[in-house]
C-alpha positions as a Python dict, from the first residue, in 0.01 Angstrom:
ca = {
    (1, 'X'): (0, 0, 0),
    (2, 'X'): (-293, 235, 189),
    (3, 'X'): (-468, -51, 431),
    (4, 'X'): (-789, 61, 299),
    (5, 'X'): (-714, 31, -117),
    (6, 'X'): (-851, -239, -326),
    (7, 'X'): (-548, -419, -334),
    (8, 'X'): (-492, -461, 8),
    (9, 'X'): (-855, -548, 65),
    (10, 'X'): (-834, -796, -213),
    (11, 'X'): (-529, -982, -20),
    (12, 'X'): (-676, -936, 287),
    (13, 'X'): (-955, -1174, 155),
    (14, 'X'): (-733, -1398, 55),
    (15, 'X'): (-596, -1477, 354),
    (16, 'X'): (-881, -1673, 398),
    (17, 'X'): (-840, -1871, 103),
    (18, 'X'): (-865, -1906, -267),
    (19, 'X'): (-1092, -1738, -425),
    (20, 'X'): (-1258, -1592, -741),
    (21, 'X'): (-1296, -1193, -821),
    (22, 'X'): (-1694, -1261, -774),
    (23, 'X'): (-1581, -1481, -414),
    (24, 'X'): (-1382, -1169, -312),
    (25, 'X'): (-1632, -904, -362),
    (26, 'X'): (-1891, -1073, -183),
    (27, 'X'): (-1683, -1162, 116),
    (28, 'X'): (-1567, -827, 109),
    (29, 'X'): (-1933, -665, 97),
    (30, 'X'): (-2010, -875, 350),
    (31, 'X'): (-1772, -782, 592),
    (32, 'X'): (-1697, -414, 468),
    (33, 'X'): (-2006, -295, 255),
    (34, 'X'): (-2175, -98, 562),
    (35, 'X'): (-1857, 92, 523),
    (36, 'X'): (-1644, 42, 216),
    (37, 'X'): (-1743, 21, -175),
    (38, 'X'): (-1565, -226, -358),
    (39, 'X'): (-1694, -258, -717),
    (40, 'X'): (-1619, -505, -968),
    (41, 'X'): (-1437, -243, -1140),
    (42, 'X'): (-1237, -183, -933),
    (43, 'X'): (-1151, -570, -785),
    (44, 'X'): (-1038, -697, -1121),
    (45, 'X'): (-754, -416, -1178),
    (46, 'X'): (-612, -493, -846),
    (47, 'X'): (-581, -826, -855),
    (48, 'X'): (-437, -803, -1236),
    (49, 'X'): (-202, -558, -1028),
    (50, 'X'): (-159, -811, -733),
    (51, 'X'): (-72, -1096, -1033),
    (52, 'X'): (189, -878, -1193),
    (53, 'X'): (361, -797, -832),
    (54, 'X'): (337, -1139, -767),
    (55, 'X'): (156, -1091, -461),
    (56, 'X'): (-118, -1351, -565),
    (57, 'X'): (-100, -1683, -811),
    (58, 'X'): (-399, -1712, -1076),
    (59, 'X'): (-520, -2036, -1153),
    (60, 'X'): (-775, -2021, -1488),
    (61, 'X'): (-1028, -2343, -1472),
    (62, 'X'): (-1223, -2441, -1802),
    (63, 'X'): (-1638, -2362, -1733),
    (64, 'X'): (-1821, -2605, -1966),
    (65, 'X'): (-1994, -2370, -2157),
    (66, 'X'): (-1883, -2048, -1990),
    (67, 'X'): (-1561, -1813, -1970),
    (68, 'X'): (-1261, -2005, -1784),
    (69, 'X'): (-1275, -1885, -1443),
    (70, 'X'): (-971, -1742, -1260),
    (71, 'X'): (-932, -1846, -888),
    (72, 'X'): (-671, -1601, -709),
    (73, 'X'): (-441, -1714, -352),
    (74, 'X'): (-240, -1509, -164),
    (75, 'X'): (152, -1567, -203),
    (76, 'X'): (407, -1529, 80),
    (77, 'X'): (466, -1228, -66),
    (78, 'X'): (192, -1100, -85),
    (79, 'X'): (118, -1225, 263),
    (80, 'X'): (377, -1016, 371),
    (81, 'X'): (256, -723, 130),
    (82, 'X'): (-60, -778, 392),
    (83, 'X'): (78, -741, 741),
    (84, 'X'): (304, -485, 618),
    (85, 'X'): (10, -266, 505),
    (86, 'X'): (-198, -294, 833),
    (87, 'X'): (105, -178, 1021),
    (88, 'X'): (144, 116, 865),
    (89, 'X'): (-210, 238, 858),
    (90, 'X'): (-291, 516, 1146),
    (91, 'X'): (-651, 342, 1142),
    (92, 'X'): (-874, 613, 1180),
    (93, 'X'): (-1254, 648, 1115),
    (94, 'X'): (-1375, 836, 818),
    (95, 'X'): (-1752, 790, 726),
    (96, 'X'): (-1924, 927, 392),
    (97, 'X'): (-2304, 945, 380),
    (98, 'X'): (-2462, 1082, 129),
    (99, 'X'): (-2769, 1030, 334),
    (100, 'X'): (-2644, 1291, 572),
    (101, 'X'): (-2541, 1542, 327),
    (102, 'X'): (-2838, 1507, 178),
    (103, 'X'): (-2998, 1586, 518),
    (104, 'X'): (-2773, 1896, 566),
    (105, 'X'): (-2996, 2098, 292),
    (106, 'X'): (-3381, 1912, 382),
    (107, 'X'): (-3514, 2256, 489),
    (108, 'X'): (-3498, 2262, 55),
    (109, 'X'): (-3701, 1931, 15),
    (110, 'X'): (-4092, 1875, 76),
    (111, 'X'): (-4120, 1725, 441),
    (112, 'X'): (-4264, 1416, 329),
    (113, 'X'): (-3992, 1301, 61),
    (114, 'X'): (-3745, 1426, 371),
    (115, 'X'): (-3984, 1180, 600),
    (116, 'X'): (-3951, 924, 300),
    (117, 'X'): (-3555, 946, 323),
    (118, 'X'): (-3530, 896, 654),
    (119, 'X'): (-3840, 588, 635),
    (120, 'X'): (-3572, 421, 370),
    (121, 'X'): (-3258, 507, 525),
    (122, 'X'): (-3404, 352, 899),
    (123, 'X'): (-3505, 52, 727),
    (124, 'X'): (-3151, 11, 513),
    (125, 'X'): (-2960, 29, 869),
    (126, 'X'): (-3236, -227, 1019),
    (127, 'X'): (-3137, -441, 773),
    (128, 'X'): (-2755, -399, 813),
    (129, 'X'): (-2819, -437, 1217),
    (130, 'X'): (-2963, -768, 1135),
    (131, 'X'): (-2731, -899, 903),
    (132, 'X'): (-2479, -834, 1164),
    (133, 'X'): (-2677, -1023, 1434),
    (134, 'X'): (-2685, -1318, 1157),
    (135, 'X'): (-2330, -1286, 1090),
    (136, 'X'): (-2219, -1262, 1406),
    (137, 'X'): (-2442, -1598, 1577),
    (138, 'X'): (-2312, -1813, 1258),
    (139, 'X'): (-1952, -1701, 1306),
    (140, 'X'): (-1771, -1928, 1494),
    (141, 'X'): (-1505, -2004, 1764),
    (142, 'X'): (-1233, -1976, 1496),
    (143, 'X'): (-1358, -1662, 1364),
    (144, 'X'): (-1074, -1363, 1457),
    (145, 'X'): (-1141, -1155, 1760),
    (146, 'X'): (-1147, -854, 1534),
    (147, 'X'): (-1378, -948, 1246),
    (148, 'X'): (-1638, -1019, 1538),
    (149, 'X'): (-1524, -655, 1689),
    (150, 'X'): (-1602, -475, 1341),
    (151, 'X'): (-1924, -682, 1316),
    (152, 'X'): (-2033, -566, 1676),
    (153, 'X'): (-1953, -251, 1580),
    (154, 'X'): (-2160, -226, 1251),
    (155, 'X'): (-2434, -368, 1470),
    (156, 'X'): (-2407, -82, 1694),
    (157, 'X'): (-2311, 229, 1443),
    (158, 'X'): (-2632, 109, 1297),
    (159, 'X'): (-2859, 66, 1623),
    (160, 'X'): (-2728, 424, 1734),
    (161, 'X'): (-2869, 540, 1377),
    (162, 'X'): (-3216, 394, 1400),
    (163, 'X'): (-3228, 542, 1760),
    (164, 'X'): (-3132, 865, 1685),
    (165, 'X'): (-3404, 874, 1329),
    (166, 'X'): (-3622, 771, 1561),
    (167, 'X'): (-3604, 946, 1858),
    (168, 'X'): (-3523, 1308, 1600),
    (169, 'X'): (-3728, 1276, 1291),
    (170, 'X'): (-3991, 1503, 1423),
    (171, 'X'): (-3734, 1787, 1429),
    (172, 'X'): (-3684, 1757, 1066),
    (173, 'X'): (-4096, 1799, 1015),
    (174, 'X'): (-4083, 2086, 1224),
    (175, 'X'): (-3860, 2339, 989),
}
């Protein structure tokens, strides 16, 4: 398993506990989005694959009124599957940003939409920054050393990026 595939992400928030397909996305936007897309489309196929390997347990509990819900937990297993995964991945740093591809060819756009961009993109890495801060000052003690590590360093990726809009926009306006 690639340490970075749905499946493996979809254990790895398990680990924490049981949980729902709905549980595990959010946990997993929250501590991957500013990095990593994980849809609902793809969640639910891993975790049907996860079932069949016998890498997680399913338990379905009757909604009054609504579709049974299915609450997923890690087996030894799959526990295993887990560790195994992170020790074979080289861990290196790929980013994709459409934002700066989209950058790459602004000499094409009108220099207030490229303004605009960079107006929206500043305030979607504000928010980020700040969502880091908030996850970082409710996390506790018993939090692992390297969640808080990847939530410092969102924090910072995304300070560094409202510096540098900040401090370089004008060189876009002046094409």
């Amino acid at each position: 398993m690639d340490p970075l595939d749905t499946r493996t992400l979809c254990l790895g928030a398990l680990t924490e506990g049981d949980a729902s397909g709905y549980e595990i996305r959010k946990l997993l936007l929250e501590r991957f989005g500013h990095f990593l897309d994980v849809s609902f489309g793809s969640i639910y196929p891993a975790l049907a694959a996860l079932l069949q390997e016998g890498l997680v347990d399913c338990q379905e509990i009757t909604q009054r009124g609504r579709p049974d819900k299915k609450r997923y937990r890690i087996t030894d297993a799959g526990h295993d599957a887990f560790v195994a995964s992170l020790l074979q991945s080289p861990g290196r740093h790929k980013t994709r940003s459409e934002f700066l591809a989209l950058l790459c060819f602004a000499h094409f756009m009108p220099p207030e939409q490229v303004q605009w961009v960079l107006d929206e993109r500043h305030s979607e890495f504000e928010a980020a920054m700040h969502e880091a801060d908030r996850w970082l000052a409710e996390s506790g003690d018993g939090t692992p050393a390297g969640m808080r590590f990847a939530a410092g360093f969102r924090r910072a990726l995304m300070a560094a990026a409202c510096d540098y809009i900040r401090e370089h926009r004008v060189e876009l306006k002046q094409r």
